[in-house]
C-alpha beads as a LAMMPS data file, in Angstrom:
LAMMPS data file: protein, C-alpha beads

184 atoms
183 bonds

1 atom types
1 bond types

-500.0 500.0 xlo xhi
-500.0 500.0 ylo yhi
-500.0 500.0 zlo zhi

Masses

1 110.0

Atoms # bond

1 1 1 23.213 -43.354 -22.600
2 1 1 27.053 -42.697 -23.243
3 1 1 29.416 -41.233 -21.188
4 1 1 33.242 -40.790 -22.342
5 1 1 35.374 -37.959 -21.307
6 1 1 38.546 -37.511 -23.401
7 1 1 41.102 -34.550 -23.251
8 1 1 38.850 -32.034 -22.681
9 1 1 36.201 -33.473 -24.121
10 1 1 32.775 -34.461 -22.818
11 1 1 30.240 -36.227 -24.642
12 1 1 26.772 -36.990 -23.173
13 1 1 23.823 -38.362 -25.122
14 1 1 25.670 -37.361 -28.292
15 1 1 25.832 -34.089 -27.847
16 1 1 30.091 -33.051 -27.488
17 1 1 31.001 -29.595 -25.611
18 1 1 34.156 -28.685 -25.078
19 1 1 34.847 -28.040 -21.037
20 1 1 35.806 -24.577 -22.177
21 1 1 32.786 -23.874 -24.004
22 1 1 31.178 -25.306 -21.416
23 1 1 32.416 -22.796 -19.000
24 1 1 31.519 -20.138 -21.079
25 1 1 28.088 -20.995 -21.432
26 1 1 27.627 -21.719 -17.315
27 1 1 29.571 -18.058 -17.340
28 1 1 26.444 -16.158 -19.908
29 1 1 24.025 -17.998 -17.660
30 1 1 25.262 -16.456 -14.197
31 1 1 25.613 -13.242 -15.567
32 1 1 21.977 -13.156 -16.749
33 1 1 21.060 -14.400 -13.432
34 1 1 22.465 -11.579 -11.460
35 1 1 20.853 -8.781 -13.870
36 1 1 17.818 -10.523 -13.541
37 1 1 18.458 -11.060 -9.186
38 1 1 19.366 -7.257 -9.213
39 1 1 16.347 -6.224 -11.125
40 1 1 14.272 -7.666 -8.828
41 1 1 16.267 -6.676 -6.058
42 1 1 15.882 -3.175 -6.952
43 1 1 12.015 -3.152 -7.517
44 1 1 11.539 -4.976 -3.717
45 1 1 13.588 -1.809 -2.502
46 1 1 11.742 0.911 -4.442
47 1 1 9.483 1.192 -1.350
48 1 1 12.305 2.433 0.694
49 1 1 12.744 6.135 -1.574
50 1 1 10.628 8.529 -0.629
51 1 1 7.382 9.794 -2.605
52 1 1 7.581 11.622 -5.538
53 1 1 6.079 14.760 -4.060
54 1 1 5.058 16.719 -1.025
55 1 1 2.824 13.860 1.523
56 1 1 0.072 16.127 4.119
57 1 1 -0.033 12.614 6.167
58 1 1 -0.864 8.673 5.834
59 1 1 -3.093 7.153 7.978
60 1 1 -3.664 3.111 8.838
61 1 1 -6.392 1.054 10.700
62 1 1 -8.529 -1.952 10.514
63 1 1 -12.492 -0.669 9.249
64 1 1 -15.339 -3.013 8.566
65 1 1 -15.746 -3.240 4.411
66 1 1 -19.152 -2.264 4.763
67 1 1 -21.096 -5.431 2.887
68 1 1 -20.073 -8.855 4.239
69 1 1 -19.458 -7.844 7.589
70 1 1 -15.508 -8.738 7.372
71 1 1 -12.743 -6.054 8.618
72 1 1 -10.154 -5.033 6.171
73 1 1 -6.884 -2.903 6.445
74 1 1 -7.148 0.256 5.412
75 1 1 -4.182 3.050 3.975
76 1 1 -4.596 6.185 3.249
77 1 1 -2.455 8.490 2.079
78 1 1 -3.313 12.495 1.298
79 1 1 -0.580 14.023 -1.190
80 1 1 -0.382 17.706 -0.742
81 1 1 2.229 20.529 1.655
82 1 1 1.252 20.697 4.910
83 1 1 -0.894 23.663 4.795
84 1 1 -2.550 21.828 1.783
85 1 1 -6.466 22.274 1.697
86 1 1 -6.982 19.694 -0.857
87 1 1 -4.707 17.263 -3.122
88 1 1 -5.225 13.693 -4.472
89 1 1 -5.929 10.446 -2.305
90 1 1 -4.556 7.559 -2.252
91 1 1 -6.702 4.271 -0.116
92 1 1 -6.243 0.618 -0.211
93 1 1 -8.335 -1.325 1.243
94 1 1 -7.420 -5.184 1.802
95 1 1 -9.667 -7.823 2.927
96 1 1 -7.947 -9.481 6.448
97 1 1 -9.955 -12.791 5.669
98 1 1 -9.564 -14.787 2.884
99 1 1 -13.007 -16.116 2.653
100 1 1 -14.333 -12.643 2.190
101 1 1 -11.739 -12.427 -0.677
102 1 1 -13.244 -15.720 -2.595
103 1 1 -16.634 -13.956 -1.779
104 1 1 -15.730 -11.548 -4.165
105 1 1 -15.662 -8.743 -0.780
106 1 1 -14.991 -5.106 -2.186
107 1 1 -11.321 -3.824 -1.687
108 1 1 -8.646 -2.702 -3.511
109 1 1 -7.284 0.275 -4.709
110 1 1 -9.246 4.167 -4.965
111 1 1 -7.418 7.148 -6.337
112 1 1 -9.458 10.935 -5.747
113 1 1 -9.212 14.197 -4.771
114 1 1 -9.425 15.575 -1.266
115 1 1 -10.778 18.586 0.187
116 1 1 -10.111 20.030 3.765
117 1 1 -12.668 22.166 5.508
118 1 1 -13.282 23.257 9.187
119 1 1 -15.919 22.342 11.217
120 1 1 -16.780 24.338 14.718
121 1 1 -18.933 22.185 16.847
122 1 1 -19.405 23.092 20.607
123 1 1 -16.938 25.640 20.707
124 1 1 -14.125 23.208 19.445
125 1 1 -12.678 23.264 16.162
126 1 1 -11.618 20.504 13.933
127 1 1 -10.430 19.452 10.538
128 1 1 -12.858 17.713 8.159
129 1 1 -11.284 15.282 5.518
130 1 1 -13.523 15.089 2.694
131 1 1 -12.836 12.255 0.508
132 1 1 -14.581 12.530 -3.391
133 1 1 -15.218 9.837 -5.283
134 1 1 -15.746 7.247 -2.464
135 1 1 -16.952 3.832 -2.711
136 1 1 -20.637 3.712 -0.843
137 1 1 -18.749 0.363 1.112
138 1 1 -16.264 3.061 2.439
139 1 1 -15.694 6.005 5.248
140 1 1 -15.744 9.564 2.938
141 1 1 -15.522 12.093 5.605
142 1 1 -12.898 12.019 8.559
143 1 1 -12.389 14.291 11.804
144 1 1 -8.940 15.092 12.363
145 1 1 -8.438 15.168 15.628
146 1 1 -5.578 16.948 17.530
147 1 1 -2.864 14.261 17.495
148 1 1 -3.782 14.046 13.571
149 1 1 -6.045 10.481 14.091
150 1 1 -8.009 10.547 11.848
151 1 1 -12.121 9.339 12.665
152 1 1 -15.115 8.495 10.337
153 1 1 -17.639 11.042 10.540
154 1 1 -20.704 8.907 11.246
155 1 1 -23.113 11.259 12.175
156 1 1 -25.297 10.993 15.092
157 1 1 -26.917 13.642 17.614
158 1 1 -23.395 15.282 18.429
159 1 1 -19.985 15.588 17.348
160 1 1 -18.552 13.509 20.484
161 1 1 -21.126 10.707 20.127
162 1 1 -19.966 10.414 16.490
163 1 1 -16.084 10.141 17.988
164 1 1 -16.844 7.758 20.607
165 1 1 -18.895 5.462 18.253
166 1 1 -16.274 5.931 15.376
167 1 1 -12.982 5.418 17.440
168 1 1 -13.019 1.876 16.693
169 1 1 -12.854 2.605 13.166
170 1 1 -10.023 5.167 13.562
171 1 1 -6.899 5.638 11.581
172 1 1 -3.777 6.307 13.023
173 1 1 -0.984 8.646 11.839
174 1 1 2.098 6.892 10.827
175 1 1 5.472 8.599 11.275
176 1 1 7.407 10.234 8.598
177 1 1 10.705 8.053 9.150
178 1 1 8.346 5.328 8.809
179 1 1 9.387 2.433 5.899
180 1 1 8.014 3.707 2.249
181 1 1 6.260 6.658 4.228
182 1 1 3.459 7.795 1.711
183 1 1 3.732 5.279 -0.768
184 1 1 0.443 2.060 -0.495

Bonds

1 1 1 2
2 1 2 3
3 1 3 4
4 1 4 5
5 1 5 6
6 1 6 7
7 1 7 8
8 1 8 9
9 1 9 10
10 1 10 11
11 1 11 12
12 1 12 13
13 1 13 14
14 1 14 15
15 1 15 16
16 1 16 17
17 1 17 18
18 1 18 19
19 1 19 20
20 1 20 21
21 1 21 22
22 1 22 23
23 1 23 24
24 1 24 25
25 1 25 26
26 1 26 27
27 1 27 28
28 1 28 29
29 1 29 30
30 1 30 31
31 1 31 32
32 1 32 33
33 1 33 34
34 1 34 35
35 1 35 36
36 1 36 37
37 1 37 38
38 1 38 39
39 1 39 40
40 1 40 41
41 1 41 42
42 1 42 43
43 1 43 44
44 1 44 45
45 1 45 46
46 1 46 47
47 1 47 48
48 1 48 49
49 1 49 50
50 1 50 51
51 1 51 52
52 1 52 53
53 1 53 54
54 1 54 55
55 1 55 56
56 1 56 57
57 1 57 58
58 1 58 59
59 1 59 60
60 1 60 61
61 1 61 62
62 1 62 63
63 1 63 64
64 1 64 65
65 1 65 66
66 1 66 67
67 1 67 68
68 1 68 69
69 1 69 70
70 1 70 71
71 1 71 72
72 1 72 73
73 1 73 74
74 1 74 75
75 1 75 76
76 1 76 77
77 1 77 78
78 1 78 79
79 1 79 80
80 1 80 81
81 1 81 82
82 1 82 83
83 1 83 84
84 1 84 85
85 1 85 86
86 1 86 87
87 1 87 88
88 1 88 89
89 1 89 90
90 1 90 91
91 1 91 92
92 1 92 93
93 1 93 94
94 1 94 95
95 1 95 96
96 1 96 97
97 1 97 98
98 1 98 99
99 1 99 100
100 1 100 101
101 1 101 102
102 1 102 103
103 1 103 104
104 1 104 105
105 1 105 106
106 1 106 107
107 1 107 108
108 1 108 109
109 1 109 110
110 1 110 111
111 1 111 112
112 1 112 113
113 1 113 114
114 1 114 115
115 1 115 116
116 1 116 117
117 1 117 118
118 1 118 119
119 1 119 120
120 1 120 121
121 1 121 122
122 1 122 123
123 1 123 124
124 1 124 125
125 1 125 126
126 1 126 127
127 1 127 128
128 1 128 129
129 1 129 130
130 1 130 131
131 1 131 132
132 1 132 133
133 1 133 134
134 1 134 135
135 1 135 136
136 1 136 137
137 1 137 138
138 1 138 139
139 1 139 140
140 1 140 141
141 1 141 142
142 1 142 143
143 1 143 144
144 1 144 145
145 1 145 146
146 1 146 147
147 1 147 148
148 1 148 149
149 1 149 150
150 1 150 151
151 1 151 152
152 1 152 153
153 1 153 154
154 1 154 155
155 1 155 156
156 1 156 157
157 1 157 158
158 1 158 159
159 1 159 160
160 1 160 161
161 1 161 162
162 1 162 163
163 1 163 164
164 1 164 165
165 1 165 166
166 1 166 167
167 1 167 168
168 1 168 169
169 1 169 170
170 1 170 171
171 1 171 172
172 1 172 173
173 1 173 174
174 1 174 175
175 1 175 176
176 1 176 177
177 1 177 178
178 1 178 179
179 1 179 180
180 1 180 181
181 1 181 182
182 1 182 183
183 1 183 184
């Protein structure tokens, strides 16, 4: 290998560059670096604008997946004005253990319509989120109750035995000020 540096000149391996040309190039090369740092800068922050159109809510909680037994996070988020009485879903559903992943454990991403009804059981009224399309692994039909929390209708002899055996499974409002509010 051959070094020699002469006015300017450096040579390396046979190859001769000029130290301006040299500068030039390192110069191109930075340059494409920051477009590329700023284009990935700006899809990490696209999270932090708002959604694209009126959110009713979004909801969050741990739920079992239904098949192997394993919890998984859940979001959901219901597009639609806040008087809506129906609008498109939005649920993801990730796996919190990795076995269950390599299992090949349901999860991912479901994308439906909604439909709100009411529901008048025992002289108390509630919300009923209807969720179409469903996977058979997952929760279709919610209770809202009155601090928006949102629990799986599971059926059962009553109304409040359903809510007391479904509040583990619950999913909790999130705030509107929240980071990427209705966005999963």
């Amino acid at each position: 290998m051959s070094h020699a540096i002469a006015e300017g000149v450096i040579m390396r391996n046979d190859a001769v560059l000029s130290v301006k040309e040299r500068k030039t190039k390192r110069a191109t090369m930075g340059r494409a670096g920051g477009v590329l740092g700023a284009c990935v800068l700006a899809a990490g922050l696209s999270g932090c604008v708002g959604p694209t159109g009126p959110v009713y809510g979004q909801w969050s909680g741990y739920q079992p997946d239904g098949a192997t037994g394993y919890e998984r996070n859940v979001q959901l988020v219901l597009d639609g004005k806040p008087d809506a009485r129906g609008g498109i879903y939005h649920l993801r559903a990730m796996q919190m253990n990795p076995m269950a992943q390599l299992q090949g454990a349901p999860g991912g991403y479901v994308d439906n319509r909604w439909v709100l009804s009411t529901v008048t059981v025992n002289r108390r009224t509630l919300n009923r989120i209807h969720l179409l399309g469903m996977p058979a692994t997952q929760y279709a039909t919610y209770d809202m109750l009155p601090d928006r929390t949102l629990v799986p209708d599971i059926g059962g002899e009553s109304l409040e035995a359903s809510e007391r055996a479904a509040m583990a499974y619950r999913l909790s409002v999130r705030p509107r000020d929240s980071y990427a509010y209705g966005r999963i």
